[in-house]
N, C-alpha and C positions, 0 to 999 in steps of 0.2 A: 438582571443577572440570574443564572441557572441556579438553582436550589443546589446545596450539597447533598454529595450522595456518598454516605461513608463504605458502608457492607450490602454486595451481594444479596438481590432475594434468594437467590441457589445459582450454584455452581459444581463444576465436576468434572468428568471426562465422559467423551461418548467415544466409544468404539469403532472406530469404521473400519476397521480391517486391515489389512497388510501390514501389522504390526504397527499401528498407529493409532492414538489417542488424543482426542482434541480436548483444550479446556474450557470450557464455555463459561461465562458469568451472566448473569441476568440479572438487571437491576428499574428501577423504578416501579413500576405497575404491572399486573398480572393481567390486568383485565384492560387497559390498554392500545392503542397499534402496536405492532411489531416493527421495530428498526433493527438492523445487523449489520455491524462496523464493519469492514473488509481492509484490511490494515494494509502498510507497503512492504514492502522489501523487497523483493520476496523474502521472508524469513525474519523480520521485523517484530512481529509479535503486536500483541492490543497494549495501551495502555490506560489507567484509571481516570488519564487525562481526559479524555475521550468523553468521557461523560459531560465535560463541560460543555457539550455543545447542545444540551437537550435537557428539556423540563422533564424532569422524573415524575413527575404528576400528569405526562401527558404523552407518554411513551414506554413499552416495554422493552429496555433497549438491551441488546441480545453482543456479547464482546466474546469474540471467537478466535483462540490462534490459531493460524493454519497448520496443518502438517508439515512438523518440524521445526517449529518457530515457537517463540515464547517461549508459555509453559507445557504446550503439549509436548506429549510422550513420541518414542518412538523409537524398537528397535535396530532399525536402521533407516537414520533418516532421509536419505536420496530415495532408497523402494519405493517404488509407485509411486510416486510424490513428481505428480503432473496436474498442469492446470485441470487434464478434463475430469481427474481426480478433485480437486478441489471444488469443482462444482455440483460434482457428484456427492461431496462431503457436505455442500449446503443443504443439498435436497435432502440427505439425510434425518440434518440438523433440523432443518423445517418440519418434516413428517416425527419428529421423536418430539418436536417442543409443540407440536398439533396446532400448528401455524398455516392459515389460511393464504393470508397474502402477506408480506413485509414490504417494509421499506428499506432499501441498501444506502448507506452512504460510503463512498472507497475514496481512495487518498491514494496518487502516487500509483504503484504495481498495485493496489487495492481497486482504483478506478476502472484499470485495463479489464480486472478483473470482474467489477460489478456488470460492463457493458458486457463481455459474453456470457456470464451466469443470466443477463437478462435476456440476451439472443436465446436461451435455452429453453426458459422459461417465464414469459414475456407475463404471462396471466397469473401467476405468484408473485408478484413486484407490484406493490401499490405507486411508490415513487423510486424513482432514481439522483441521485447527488451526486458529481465527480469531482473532486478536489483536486489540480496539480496531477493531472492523469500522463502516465506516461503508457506509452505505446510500444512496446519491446520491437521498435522497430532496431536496425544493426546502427542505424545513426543517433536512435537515443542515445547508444549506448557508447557509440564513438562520439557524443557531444561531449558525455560527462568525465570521460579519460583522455581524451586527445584536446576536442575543442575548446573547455575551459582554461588551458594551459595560458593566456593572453591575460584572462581576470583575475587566475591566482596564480601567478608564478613560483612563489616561493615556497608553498602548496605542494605544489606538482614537483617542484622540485625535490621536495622530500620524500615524494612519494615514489620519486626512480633515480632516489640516488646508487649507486654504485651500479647501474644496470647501465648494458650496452647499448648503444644506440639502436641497435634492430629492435631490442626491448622496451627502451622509451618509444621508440615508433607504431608500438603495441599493447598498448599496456594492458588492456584489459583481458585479452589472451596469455601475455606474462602471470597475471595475477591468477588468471584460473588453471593455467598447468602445476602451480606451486602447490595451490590449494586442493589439486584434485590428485595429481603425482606426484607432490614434494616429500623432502623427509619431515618430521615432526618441527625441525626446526626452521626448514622452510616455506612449511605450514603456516606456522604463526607468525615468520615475518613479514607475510605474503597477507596476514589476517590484518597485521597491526598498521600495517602501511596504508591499506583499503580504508582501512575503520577515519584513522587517522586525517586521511584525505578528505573523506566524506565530512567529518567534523570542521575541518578547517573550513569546507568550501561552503558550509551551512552556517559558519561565524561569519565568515569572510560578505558572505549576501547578504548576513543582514547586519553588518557593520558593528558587531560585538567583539570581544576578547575571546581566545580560546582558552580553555580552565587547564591546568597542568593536574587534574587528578590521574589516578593508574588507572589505564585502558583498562578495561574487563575481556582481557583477552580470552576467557573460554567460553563466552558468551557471543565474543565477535567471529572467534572461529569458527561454530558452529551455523552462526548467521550467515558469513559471507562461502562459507561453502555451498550451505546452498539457495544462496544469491547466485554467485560462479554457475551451478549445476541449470539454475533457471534462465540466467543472459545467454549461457554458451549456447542453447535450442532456441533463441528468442523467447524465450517462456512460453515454448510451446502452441506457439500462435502465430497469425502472419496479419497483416495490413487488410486483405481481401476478407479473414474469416472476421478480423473486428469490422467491419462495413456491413459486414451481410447479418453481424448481433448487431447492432446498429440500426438498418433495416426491420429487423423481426422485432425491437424494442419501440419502434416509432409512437405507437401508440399509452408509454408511459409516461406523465409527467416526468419532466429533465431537468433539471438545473445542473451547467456547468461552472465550476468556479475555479477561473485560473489570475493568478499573480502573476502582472505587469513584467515583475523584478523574478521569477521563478528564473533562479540559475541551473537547477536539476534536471528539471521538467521542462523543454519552452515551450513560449506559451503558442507555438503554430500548432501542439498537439490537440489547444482545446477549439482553435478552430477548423480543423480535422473533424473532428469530431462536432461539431455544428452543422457543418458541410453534409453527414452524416444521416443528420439527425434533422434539419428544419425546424421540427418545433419545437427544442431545447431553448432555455433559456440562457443564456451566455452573461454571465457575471466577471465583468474584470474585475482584479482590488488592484486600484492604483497603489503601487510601491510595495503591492504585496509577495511575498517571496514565496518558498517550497514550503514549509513545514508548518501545522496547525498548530502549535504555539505559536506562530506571528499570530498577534494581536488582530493584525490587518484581517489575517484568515480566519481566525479563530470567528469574529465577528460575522464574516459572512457565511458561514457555516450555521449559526445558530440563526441568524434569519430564513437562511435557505429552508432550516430543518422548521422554525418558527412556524413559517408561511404554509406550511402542509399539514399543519396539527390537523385542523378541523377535514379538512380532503380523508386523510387517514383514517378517519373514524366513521366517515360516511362508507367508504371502500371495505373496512372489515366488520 
């Protein structure tokens, strides 16, 4: 079991420009390998959970919100807030923490992520991790609004109640005109409905109760706008440029780890990415679902990260 790790060795914001400031945390060892979480959402933010996947006595593990997510800053948060931006903000991030090589671990829109930050820069990446990666393909995105309607019906039904049929035949497009031209109040019913669904369909997979606490609706506004702002461009990315990072990353340590039972993410995206990749390691977790709080995940994660302590320290 992973050591606790209460406080920050340092923390802050780094400036990258366009009116945007990241918050970075740094925890375990100074002197260390480098790991840097790449979290999902888009707009998701790190959390302190995260840590649990890593011996703090054998990592200096680096927890970054993207722009516009979390607790970074930002005075307007859609500005310049594009992936080739966010990769741009890692190198940043690397060159201000005097970071030689790291290792990535991403989860979800964090994985899609790791893989072209590593297409970029293949020779800064000691290892690669992909948890539950999803693919901004237009079908990810029409699995998780339209497709899942059959596993959660009553879900989904909440989430286009009073909407037209053309609207339920679209929801994801529904959800981002509200969010992005609605008034203030169809803003947030458009924020609460998204949040709401996503929870359901994350209890619903892994066969839990959903809690009746009040949504954190200015939290989820902010998240799912630009979530909306990232699916509406496919985040920025197409199928061909993830291949060819893919390609250019061939020569990093890979471990892909995908859940059996992923309702979010399926699981054909991490054989895509195999496909990809040849000499990636491919980890299923039988009955494991989307999110690294499953148990199931949580575990493979920390062996995954386990297994490369010693590789990491020969590399940096």
């Amino acid at each position: 079991m992973p050591k606790c790790v209460d406080l920050p060795l340092a923390e802050g914001f780094l400036d990258v420009g366009d009116g945007h400031s990241l918050y970075v945390a740094q925890y375990g060892k100074m002197d260390a390998p480098a790991v840097v979480v790449l979290h999902g959402g888009p707009g998701s933010g790190c959390h302190p959970s995260m840590l649990e996947w890593f011996d703090p006595d054998c990592w200096r593990i680096i927890l970054v919100d993207q722009r516009g997510a979390g607790r970074s800053t930002a005075t307007q948060p859609l500005f310049r807030n594009t992936t080739a931006e966010l990769m741009n903000d890692l190198e940043r991030l690397r060159a201000t923490l005097v970071i030689k090589r790291w290792a990535i671990v991403g989860g979800s829109w964090g994985a899609c992520l790791a893989l072209l930050y590593a297409g970029q820069v293949p020779g800064a990446i000691s290892h690669l991790i992909l948890r539950g990666a999803f693919l901004a393909a237009d079908a990810d995105r029409r699995w998780f609004f339209q497709g899942l309607k059959p596993l959660v019906p009553e879900a989904w039904a909440r989430l286009t109640v009073g909407w037209s049929t053309m609207q339920q035949g679209e929801v994801f497009q529904t959800l981002a005109a509200l969010l992005q031209n609605g008034t203030t109040e169809e803003q947030e019913d458009a924020a609460l409905r998204w949040g709401r669904y996503e929870e359901d369909v994350m209890h619903a997979m892994r066969g839990t109760q959903a809690r009746s606490e009040k949504p954190p609706l200015s939290k989820w506004l902010s998240k799912y706008q630009l979530q909306a702002h990232y699916l509406s461009k496919q985040c920025f990315t197409n199928t061909m440029e993830l291949a060819g990072a893919a390609e250019r990353a061939s020569d990093i340590p890979t471990t892909i780890i995908h859940g059996t039972h992923d309702w979010i993410c399926q699981p054909h995206n991490a054989t895509r990415i195999k496909r990809w990749m040849p000499h990636a390691e491919l980890v299923w977790v039988a009955r494991g679902t989307h999110t690294a709080s499953d148990p199931l995940i949580r575990n493979a994660l920390r062996k995954a990260i386990n297994s490369c302590v010693e590789s990491a320290v020969l590399v940096n």
